[in-house]
Structures are given as C-alpha cells and as structure tokens.
C-alpha positions as a Markdown table, in Angstrom:
| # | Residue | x | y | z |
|---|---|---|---|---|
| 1 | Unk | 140.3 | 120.0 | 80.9 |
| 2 | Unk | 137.5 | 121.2 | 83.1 |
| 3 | Unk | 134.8 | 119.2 | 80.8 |
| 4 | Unk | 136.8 | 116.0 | 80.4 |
| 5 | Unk | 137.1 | 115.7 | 84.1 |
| 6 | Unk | 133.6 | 116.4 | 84.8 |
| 7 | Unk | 132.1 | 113.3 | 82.0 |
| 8 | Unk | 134.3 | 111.0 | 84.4 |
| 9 | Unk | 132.9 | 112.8 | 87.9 |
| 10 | Unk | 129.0 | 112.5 | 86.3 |
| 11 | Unk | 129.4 | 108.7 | 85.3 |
| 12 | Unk | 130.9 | 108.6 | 89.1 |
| 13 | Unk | 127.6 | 110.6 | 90.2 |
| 14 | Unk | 125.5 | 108.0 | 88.1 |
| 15 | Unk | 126.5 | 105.4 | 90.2 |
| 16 | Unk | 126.1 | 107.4 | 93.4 |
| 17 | Unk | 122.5 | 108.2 | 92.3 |
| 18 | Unk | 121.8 | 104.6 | 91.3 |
| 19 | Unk | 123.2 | 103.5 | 94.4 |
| 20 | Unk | 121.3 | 105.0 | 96.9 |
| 21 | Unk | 118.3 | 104.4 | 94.4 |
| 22 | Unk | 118.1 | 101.1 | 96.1 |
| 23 | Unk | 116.2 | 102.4 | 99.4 |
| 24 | Unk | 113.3 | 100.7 | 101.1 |
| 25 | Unk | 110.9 | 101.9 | 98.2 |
| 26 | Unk | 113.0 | 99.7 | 95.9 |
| 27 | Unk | 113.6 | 96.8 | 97.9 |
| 28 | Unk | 109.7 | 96.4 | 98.5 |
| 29 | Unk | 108.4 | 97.1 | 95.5 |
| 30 | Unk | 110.9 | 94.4 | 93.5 |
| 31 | Unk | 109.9 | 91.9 | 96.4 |
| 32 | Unk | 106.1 | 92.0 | 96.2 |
| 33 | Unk | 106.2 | 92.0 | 92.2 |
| 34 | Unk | 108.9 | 89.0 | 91.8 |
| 35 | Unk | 106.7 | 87.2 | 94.4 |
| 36 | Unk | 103.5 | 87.9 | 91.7 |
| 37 | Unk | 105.2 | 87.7 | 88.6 |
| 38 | Unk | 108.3 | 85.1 | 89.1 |
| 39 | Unk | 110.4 | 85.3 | 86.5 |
| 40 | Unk | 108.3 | 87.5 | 84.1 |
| 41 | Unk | 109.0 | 90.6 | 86.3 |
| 42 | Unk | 112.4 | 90.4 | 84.2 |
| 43 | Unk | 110.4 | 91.7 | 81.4 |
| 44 | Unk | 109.0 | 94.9 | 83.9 |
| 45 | Unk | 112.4 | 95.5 | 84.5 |
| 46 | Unk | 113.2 | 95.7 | 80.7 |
| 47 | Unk | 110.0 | 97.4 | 80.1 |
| 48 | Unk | 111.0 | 100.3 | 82.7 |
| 49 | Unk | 114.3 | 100.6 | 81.4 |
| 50 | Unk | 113.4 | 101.7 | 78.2 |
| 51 | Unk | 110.5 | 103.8 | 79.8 |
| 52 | Unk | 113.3 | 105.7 | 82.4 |
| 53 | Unk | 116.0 | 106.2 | 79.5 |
| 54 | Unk | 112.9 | 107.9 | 77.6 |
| 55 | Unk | 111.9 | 110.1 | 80.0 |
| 56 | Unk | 115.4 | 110.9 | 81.8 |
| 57 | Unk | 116.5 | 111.7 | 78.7 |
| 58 | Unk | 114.4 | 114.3 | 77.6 |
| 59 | Unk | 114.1 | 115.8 | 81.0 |
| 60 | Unk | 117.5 | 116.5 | 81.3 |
| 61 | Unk | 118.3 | 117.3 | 78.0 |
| 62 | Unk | 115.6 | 120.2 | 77.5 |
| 63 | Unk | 116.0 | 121.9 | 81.0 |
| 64 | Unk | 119.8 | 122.0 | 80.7 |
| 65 | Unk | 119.6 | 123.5 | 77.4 |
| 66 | Unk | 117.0 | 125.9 | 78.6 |
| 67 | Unk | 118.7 | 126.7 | 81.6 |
| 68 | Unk | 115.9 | 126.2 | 83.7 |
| 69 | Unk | 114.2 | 124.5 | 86.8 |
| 70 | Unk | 112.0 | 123.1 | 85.8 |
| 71 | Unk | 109.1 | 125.1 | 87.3 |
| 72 | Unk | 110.6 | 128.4 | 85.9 |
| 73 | Unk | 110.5 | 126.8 | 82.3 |
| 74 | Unk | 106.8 | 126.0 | 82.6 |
| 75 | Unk | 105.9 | 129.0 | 84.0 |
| 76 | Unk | 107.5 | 130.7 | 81.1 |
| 77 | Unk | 105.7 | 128.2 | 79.0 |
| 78 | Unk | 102.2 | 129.1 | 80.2 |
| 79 | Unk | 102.1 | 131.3 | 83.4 |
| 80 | Unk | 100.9 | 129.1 | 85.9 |
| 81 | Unk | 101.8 | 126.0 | 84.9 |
| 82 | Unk | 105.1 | 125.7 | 87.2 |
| 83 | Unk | 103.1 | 126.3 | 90.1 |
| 84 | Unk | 100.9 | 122.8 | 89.1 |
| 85 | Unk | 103.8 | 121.0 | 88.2 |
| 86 | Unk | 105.2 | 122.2 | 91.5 |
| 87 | Unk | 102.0 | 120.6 | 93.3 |
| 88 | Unk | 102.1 | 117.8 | 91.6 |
| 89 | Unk | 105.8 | 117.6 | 92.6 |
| 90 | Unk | 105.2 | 118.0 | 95.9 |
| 91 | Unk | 102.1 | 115.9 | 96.2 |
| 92 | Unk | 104.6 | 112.9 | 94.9 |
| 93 | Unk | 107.1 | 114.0 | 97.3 |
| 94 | Unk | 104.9 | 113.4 | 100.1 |
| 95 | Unk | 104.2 | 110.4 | 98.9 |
| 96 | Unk | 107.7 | 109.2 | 98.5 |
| 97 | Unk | 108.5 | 110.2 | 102.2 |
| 98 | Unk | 106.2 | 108.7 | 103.8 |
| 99 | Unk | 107.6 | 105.7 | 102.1 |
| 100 | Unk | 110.7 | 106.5 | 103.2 |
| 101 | Unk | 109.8 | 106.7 | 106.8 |
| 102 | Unk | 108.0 | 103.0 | 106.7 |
| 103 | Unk | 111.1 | 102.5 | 105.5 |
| 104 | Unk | 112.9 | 103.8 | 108.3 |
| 105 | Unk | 110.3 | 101.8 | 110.3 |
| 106 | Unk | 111.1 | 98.4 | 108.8 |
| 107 | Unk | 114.9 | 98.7 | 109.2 |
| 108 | Unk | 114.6 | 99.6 | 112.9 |
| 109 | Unk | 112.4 | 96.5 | 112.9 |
| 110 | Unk | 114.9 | 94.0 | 111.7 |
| 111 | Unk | 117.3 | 95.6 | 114.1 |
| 112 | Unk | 115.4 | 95.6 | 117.7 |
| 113 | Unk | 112.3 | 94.4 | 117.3 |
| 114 | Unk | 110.3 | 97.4 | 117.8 |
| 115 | Unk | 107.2 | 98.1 | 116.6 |
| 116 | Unk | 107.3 | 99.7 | 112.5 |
| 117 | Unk | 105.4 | 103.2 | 113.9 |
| 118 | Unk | 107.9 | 102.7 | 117.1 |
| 119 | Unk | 110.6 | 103.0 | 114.3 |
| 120 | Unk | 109.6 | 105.2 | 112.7 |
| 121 | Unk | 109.2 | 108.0 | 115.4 |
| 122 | Unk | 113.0 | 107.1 | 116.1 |
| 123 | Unk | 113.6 | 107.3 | 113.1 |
| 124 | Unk | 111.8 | 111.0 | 112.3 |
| 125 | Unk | 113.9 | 112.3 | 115.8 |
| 126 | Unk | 116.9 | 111.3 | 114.4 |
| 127 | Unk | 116.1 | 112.6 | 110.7 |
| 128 | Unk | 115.9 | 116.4 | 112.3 |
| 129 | Unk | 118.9 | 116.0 | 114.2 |
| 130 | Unk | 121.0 | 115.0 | 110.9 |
| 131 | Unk | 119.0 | 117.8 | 109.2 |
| 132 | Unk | 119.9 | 120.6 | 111.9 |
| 133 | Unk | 123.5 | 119.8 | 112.6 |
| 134 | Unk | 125.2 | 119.2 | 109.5 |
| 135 | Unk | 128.0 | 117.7 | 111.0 |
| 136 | Unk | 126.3 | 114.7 | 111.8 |
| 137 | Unk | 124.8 | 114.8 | 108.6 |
| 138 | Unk | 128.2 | 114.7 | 106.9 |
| 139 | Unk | 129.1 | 111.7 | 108.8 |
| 140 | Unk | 126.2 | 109.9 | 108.0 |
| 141 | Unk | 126.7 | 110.5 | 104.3 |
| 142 | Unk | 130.0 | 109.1 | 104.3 |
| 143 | Unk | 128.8 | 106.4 | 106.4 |
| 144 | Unk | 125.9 | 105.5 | 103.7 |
| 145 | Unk | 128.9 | 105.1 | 100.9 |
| 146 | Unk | 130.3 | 102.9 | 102.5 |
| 147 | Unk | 127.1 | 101.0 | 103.6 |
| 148 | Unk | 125.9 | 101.2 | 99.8 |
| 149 | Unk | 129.0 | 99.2 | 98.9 |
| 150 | Unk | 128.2 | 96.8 | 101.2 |
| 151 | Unk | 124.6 | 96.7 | 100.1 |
| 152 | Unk | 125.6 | 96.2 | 96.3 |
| 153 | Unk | 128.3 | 93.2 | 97.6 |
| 154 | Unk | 125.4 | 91.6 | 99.9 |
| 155 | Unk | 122.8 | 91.7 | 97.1 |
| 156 | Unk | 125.4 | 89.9 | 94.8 |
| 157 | Unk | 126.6 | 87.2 | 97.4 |
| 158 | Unk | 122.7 | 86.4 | 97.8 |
| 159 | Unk | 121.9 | 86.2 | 94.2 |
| 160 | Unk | 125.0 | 83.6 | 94.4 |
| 161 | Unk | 123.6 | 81.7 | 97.0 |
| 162 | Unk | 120.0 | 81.7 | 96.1 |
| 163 | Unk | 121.0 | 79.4 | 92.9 |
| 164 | Unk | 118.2 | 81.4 | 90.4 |
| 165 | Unk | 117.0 | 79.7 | 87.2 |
| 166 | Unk | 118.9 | 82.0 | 84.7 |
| 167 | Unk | 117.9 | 80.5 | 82.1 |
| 168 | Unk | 114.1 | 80.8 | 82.6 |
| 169 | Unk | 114.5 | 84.4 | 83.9 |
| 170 | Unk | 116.3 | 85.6 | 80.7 |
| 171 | Unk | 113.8 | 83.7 | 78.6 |
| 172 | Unk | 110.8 | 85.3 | 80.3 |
| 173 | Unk | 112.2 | 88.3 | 80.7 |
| 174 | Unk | 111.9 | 88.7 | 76.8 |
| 175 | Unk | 109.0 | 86.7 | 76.6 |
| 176 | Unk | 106.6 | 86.9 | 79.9 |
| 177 | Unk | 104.2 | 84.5 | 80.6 |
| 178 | Unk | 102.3 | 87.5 | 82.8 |
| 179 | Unk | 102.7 | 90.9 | 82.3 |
| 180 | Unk | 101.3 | 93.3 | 85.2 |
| 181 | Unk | 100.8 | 97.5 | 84.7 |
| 182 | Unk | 100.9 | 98.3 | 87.9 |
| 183 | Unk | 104.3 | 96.7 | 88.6 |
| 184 | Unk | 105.6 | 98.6 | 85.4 |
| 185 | Unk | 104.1 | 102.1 | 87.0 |
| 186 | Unk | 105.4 | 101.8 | 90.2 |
| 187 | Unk | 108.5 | 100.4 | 89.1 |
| 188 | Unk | 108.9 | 103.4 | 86.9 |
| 189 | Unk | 107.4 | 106.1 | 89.1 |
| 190 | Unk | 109.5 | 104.7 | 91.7 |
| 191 | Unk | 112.7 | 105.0 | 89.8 |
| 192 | Unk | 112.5 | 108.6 | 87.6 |
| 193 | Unk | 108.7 | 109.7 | 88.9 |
| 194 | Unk | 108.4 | 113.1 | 91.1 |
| 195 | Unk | 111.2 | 114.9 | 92.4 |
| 196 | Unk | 113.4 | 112.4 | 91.2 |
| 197 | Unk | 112.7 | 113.4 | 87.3 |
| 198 | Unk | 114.1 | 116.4 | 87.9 |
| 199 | Unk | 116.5 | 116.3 | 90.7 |
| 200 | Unk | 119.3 | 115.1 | 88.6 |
| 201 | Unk | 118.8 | 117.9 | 85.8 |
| 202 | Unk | 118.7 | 120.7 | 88.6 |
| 203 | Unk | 121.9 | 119.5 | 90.4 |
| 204 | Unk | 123.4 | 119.8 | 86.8 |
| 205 | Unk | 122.3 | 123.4 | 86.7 |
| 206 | Unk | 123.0 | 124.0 | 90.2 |
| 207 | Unk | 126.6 | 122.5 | 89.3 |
| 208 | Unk | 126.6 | 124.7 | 85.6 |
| 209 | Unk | 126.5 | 121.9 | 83.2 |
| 210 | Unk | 124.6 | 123.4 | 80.8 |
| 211 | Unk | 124.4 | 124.4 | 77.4 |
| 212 | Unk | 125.0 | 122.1 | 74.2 |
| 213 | Unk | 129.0 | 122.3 | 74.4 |
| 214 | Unk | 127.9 | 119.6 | 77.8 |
| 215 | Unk | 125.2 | 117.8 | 75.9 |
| 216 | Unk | 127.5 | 113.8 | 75.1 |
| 217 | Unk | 128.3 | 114.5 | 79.4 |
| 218 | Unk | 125.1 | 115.2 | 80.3 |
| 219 | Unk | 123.0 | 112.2 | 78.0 |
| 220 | Unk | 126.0 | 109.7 | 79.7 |
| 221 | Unk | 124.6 | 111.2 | 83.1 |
| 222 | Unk | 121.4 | 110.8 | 82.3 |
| 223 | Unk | 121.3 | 107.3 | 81.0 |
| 224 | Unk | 124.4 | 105.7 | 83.4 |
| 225 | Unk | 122.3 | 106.4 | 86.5 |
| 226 | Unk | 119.2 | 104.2 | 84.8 |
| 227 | Unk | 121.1 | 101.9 | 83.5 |
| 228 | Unk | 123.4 | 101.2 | 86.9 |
| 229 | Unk | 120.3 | 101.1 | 88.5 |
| 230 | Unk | 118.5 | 98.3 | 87.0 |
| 231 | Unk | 121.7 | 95.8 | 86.5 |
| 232 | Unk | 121.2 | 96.3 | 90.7 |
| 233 | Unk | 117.4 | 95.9 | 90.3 |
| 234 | Unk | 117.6 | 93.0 | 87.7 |
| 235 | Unk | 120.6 | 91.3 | 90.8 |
| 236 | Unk | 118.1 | 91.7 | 93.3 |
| 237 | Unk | 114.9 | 90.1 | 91.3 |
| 238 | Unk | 117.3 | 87.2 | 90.5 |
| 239 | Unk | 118.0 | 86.7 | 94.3 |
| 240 | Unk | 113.9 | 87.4 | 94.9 |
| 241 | Unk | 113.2 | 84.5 | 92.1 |
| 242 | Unk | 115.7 | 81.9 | 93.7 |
| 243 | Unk | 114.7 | 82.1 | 97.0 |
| 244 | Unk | 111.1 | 82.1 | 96.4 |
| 245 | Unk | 110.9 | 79.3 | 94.3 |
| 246 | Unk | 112.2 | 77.4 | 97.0 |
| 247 | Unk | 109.2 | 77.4 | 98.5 |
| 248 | Unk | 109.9 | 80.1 | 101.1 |
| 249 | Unk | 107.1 | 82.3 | 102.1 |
| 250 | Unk | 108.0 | 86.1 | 101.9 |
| 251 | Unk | 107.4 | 88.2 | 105.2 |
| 252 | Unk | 104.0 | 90.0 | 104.5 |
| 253 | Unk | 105.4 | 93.4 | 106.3 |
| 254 | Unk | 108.7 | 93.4 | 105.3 |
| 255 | Unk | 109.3 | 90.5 | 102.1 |
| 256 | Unk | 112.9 | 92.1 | 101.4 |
| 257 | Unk | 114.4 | 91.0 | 104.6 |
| 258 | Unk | 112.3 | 87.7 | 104.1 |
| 259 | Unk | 115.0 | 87.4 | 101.5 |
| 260 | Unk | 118.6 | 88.4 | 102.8 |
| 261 | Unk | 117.3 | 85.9 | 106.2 |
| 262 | Unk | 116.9 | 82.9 | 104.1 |
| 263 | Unk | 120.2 | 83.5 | 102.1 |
| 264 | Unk | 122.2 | 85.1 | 104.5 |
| 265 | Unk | 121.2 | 83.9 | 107.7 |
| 266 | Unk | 120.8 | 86.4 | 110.6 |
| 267 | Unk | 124.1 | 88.0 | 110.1 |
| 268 | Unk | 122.7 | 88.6 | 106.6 |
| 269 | Unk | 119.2 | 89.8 | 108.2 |
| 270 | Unk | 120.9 | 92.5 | 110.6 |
| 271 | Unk | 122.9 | 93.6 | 108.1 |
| 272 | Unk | 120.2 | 94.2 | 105.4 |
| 273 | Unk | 118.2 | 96.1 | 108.6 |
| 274 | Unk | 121.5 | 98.5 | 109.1 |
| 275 | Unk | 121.9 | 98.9 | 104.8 |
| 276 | Unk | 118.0 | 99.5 | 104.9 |
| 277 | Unk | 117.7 | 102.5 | 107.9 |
| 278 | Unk | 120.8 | 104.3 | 106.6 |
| 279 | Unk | 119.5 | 104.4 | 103.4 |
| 280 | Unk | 115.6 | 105.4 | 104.4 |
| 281 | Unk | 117.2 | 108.0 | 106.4 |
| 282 | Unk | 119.3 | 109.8 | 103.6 |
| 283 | Unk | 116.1 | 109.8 | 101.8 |
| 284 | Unk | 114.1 | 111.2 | 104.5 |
| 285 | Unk | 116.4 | 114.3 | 104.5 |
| 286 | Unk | 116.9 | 114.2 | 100.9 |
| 287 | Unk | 113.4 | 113.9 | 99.8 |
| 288 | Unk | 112.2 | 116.3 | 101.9 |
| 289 | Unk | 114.7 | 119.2 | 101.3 |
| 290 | Unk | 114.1 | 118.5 | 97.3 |
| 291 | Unk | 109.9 | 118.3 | 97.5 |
| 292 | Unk | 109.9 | 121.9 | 99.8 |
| 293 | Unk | 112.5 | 123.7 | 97.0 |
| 294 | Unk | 109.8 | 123.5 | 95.1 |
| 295 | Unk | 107.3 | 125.5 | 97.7 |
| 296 | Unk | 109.4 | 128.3 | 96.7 |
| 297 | Unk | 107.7 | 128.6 | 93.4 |
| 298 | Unk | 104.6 | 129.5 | 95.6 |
| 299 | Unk | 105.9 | 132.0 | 97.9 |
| 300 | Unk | 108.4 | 133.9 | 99.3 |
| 301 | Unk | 108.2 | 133.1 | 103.1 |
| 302 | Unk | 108.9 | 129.4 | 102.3 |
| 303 | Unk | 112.1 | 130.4 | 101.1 |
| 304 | Unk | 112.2 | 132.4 | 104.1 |
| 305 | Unk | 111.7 | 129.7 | 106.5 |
| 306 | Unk | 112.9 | 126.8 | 104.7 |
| 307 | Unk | 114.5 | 125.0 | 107.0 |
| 308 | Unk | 111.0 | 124.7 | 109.5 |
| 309 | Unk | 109.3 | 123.7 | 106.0 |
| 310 | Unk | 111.6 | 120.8 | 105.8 |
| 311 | Unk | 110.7 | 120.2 | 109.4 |
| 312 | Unk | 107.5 | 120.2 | 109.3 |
| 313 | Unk | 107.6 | 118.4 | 105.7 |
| 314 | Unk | 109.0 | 115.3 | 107.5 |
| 315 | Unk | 107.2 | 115.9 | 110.9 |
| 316 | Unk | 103.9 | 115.3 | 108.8 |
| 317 | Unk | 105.0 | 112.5 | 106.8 |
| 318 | Unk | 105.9 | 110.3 | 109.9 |
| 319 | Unk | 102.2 | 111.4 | 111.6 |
| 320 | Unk | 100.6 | 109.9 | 108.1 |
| 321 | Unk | 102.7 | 106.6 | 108.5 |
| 322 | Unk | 102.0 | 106.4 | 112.1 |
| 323 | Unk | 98.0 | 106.5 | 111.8 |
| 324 | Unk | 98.4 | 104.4 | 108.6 |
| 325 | Unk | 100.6 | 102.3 | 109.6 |
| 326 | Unk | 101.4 | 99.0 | 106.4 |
| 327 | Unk | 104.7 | 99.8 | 105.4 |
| 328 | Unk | 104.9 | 97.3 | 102.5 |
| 329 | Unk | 101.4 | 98.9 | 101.2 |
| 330 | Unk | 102.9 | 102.4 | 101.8 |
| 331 | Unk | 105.7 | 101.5 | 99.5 |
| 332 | Unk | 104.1 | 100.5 | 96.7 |
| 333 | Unk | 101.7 | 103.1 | 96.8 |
| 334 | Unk | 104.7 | 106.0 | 97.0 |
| 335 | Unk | 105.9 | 104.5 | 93.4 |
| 336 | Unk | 102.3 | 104.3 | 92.3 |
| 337 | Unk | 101.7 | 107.8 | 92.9 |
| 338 | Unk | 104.6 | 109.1 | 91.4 |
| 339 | Unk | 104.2 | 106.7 | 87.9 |
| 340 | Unk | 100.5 | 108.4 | 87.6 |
| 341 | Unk | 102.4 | 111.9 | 88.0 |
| 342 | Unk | 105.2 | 111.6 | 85.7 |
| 343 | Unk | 103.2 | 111.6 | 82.3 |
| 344 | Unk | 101.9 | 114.6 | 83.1 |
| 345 | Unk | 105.2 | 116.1 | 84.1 |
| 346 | Unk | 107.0 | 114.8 | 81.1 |
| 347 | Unk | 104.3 | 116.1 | 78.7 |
| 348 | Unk | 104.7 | 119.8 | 80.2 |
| 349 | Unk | 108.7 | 119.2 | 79.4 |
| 350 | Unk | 108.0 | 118.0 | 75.3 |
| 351 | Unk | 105.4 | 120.6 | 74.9 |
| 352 | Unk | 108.2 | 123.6 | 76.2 |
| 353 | Unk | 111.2 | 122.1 | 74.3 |
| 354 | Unk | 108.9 | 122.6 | 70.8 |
| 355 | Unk | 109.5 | 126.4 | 71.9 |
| 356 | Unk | 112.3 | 128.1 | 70.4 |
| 357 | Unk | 112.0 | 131.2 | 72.8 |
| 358 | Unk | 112.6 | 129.0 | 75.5 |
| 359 | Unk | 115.4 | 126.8 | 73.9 |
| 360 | Unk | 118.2 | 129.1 | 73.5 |
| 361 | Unk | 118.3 | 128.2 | 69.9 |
| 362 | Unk | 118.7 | 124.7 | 70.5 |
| 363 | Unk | 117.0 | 122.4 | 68.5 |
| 364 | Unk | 115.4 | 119.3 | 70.5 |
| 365 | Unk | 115.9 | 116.0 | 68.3 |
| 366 | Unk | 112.6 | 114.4 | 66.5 |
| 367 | Unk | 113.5 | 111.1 | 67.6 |
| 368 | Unk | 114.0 | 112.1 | 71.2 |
| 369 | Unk | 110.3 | 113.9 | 71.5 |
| 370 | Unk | 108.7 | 110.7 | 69.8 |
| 371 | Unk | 110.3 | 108.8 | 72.5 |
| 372 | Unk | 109.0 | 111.1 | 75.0 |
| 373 | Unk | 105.2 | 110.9 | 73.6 |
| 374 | Unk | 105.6 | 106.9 | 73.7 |
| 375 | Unk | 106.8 | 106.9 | 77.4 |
| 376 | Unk | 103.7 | 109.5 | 77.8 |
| 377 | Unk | 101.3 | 107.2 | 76.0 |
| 378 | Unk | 102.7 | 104.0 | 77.6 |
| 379 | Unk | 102.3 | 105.7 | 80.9 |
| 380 | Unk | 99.1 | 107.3 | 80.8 |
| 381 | Unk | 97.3 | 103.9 | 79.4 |
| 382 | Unk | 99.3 | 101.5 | 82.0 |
| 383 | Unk | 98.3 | 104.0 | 85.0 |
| 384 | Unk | 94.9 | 104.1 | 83.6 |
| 385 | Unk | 94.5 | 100.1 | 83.9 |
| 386 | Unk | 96.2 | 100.1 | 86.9 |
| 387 | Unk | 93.9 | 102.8 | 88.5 |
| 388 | Unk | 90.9 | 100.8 | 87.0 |
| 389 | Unk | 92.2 | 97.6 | 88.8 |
| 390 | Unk | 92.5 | 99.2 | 92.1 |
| 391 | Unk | 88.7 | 100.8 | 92.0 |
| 392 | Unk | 87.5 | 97.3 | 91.0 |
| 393 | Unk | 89.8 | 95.8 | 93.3 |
C-alpha cells in the first residue's frame, strides 16, 4: 500500500518540480533563443529532452540504489572526489542564484518600476525574512502553488492568442533550419545541471525511496518531472514564436515580459511580474539552502552554522548581481555554467555505478550507461563549441 501510494505522490511531485522549473532562468533563456532560432529552437527543446531523460535517469537511478548523496558515493569512489564534485556543485549554485536574484530584480521591475538592482536588494531583504521565519515561508509556498497554476493557465491563454505557426514549428523542430550549442547547453544546464541533478535523487533518499523494490517509482519520478517540464517549455516557445513573428521587438532586459505585454495586455504584464518574483524568490531560498548542504562535505562548522551560510550564500549572490548588474545576460550565463558542469558530474556518477562495492549488488543496465556516455559526449563537445564561440566572440 505504502509503495503504490507513493508512485502516485512522486508523479504529483514531478509536476511540482517541473512547475516551479519555470523560474526567471527559464523564462529568459527560452526568450532570447526563440528570438535567435524562431522555430528551430523546437528542435533544442527536443534535443534537451532526450539529453535530461539521459542524465536524470542515471543520476537517480545509481544513487538511490547506492544509497548515497551524491558526494558520499564519490568520495567512496576515489577519496576526494566528493569534495570536487561538491565545488563544482556549489560553484553552479552560485551561479544559479545570482540568476535567481536578477530574477527577483526583473519581476519587481514589471511591478513598480524600480530599478533591477533596486529589486533586487528588496528582493534579497525579503528572501532572509522567509528564510528565518518559517511561518512566512510556509505561506509563501502555498502562495507559489497557487501562483504556478496560474502561471501554467497564463502561458496557455498566450500561446492561444499569439496564433503560432504550428505547422512550421513542428516541421522544424524535427528538421531545423539552424541549430545553436549554446542554446542546447544552457537549456540543458538550466534544466538538470548543478544542484538540480541531484536535488531530486537526494529528496528521494531523504524521503527513503530507495533500493530496487522502488526502482519503476523512482524512473516515473525521474523522467515525469523532464517530461512535464518541456510540454511547458515547448507552450512557452510557441507563444515566444507567435508573437515575435509579428514583428514585435522583444524587451532587451526583460524579453519574457515583452511577451505576456503584447498578448496579455497590462493585466497580462503585472501578472507575469507577480508569477515571476514569487517564483525567483522560492528559488532564492531553495537554491541556496541546496548549494550550502553541500559545504558540509567540507567541514563540520558549516553544518554548525548553517543557517548564517545560507545567509551569507544569498547575501553574496545579490552583491555580484548588484555590481554586475544585466539580468537577461545573468540568466543565460547561470544555465551556461551549469551545462559545462554537468558532464563532469554525470561522468563521476557512470564511473561509480560500474562499482559493485558501491552498488549493493545492483547491476546498472548497459543501455542506461551508454546513454549516460552519449549525454557526456554530447555535452562536453556542445560546451566546447560554445565556450570557443564565446572567446572568439
């Protein structure tokens, strides 16, 4: 009983998880590329499908049947090794919140006008006040549900009224007539890269759902979440496509809300500004709290003082964005980051599940680790180009 109830709560947590996957980093980043690519970023979207089933799948599958965090199994792999996966971790955490608070900064913008650094300060005050008091963060989270719904409802009303050509997208979105690396790494990295390729496997753990009598619950997991996640992406590009090709001109700082303005009108606008803080400000708190559990691989006094880490964690993060400042650029780059780490990350995870000492006598399919190796391969050469591009560039 206990198992059957829990495959019906994890294809409820898929959707949860692909839900708030559509924060500010995935608003941008489908924005700027549909304005590049048109209709061919259909075909990055099927791309990084097959790329996040790949590596979500693995991930998962080998640390629930190890039983391990991640950094614990590669530590026990090579001694070491956790603590520079953990960095790595960590380093794309950073990234991602930073994101997360230009973010923050961009929906405060639609909403009063302020300035994105203005914002974003707000935004980081607020962030430790939801951290610290936990009631207020409990209200928020039920108030993001319910904001998600209206997110998912929006984005579908838009795509209605933008009139996309369906026929073209669906045409080049098997065959494109461009096809861009960079979009397909920071799609990817943006979607299962850093924390996030393990976040879901560890709440499993945390949760006990483990061992190969949960395998058929946890693959479902694994693959409902990507799957949820780009029939919202794949909504939102059709929306992008029909508005654009209309001959509107997407806001350079902010092209999502370009967007829900010129299908939605201004009621449309301020509600995509609401949708878009509450869910940069989850994601603050969230991303945070998830990049610093892995400073406890390093040493005990973080564990210690964890809450201050978090503090600080997002304290930093908003000081980077405020120097920087170029939210839209900030955004891409957090996705960026995080495709370039997530070769590297996966690799470590094939290479342990290849060791029965680690496995618990399971037995990690052939056809599974020669997926991994191609989403390795795929990634590693796209990232190369795309780091090429940007040095030329």
């Amino acid at each position: 009983m206990k198992k059957h109830f829990f495959s019906g709560a994890s294809l409820g947590a898929a959707f949860l998880m692909a839900n708030s996957s559509i924060g500010p980093g995935f608003l941008t980043q489908t924005s700027v590329f549909t304005q590049q690519l048109l209709t061919s970023f259909g075909f990055v979207i099927l791309v990084s499908v097959l790329l996040d089933i790949g590596a979500q799948l693995n991930t998962w599958r080998v640390l629930t049947m190890s039983e391990l965090r991640a950094q614990d199994l590669s530590n026990q792999l090579l001694p070491g090794l956790g603590y520079f996966l953990s960095f790595l971790v960590i380093i794309g955490g950073f990234a991602f919140n930073i994101g997360n608070i230009a973010g923050c900064g961009l929906g405060v913008n639609v909403l009063t006008g302020l300035s994105f650094e203005q914002g974003a300060v707000i935004s980081c005050v607020v962030a430790l006040v939801l951290f610290w008091i936990k009631e207020v963060g409990k209200m928020l989270d039920g108030f993001t549900k319910i904001l998600g719904t209206l997110k998912i409802l929006l984005t579908l009303i838009i795509a209605f009224a933008a009139h996309p050509p369906l026929a073209q997208a669906v045409h080049h979105t098997f065959l494109p007539e461009q096809i861009s690396a960079t979009a397909i790494v920071t799609i990817v990295g943006g979607t299962v890269g850093g924390y996030i390729t393990f976040s879901g496997a560890h709440r499993l753990l945390d949760a006990g759902i483990k061992g190969k009598e949960n395998i058929r619950t946890i693959d479902r997991s694994a693959v409902s979440g990507v799957i949820i996640s780009t029939l919202m992406r794949f909504i939102l590009f059709l929306a992008i496509v029909g508005v654009v090709q209309k001959g509107v001109s997407l806001d350079k700082d902010n092209p999502a809300a370009t967007v829900f303005a010129s299908a939605a009108g201004q009621v449309g606008l301020r509600i995509f500004g609401v949708v878009l803080w509450s869910a940069a400000i989850s994601s603050v708190v969230g991303a945070a709290y998830t990049s610093v559990s892995f400073f406890k691989t390093f040493h005990p006094v973080f564990e210690r003082h964890e809450r201050w880490c978090i503090s600080v964690f997002i304290v930093l993060t908003t000081l980077i964005f405020v120097a920087v400042g170029k939210p839209k650029e900030l955004l891409i780059l957090a996705g960026a980051v995080n495709g370039l780490i997530l070769p590297i990350a996966l690799a470590i995870i094939l290479v342990a599940a290849t060791q029965k000492r680690l496995m618990k006598n399971y037995s990690h399919p052939l056809w599974m680790q020669v997926a991994g190796w191609l989403v390795v391969a795929a990634m590693s050469y796209m990232g190369w180009v795309s780091l090429v591009k940007i040095w030329s560039a």
